[in-house]
N, C-alpha and C positions, 0 to 999 in steps of 0.2 A: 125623575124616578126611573130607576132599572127596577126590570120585571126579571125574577128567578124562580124557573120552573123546577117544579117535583118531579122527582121521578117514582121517588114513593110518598110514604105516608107523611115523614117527615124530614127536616135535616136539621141537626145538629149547629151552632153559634159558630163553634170550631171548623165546622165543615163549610158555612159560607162563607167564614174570614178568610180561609184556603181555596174557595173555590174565586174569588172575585182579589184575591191577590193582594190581602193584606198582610201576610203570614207564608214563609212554605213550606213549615212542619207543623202538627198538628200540638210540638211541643213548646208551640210560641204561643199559643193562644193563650194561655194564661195570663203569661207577661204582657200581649200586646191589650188585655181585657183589663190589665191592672193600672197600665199607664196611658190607654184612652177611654173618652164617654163613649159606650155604645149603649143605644136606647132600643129598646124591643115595647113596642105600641106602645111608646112614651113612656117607661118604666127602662131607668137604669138597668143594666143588666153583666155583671160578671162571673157568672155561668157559661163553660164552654159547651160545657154538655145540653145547653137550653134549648129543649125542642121546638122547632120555628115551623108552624104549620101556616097552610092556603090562609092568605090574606093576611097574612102580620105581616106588620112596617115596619125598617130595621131602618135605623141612622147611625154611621159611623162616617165620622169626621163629617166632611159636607157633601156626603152621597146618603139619597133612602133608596132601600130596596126593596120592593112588595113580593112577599113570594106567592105566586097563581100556580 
């Protein structure tokens, strides 16, 4: 499990898929959300915009990420 720290309130689906280098425009996340499972606390998820706050579990492909 990788740990992804805040710096604010919250971040954005799009902005972890970019920041952990699944994507490297913000214009791929759709397509990359359409043609893989990403799970947010065990709930499918293809919202790019999906606000991922302190302690959700994020699975994409066969990495989870907790964000603290």
């Amino acid at each position: 499990m990788k740990e992804i720290k805040l710096k604010g309130e919250y971040i954005t689906l799009g902005q972890l898929l970019k920041l952990c280098d699944y994507i490297n425009t913000g214009g791929e996340a759709k397509i990359f959300l359409s043609e893989e499972n990403v799970l947010v606390n065990d709930v499918l998820e293809q919202r790019r915009g999906r606000k991922l706050y302190k302690n959700d579990l994020i699975k994409i492909k066969d990495e989870i990420y907790k964000i603290i």
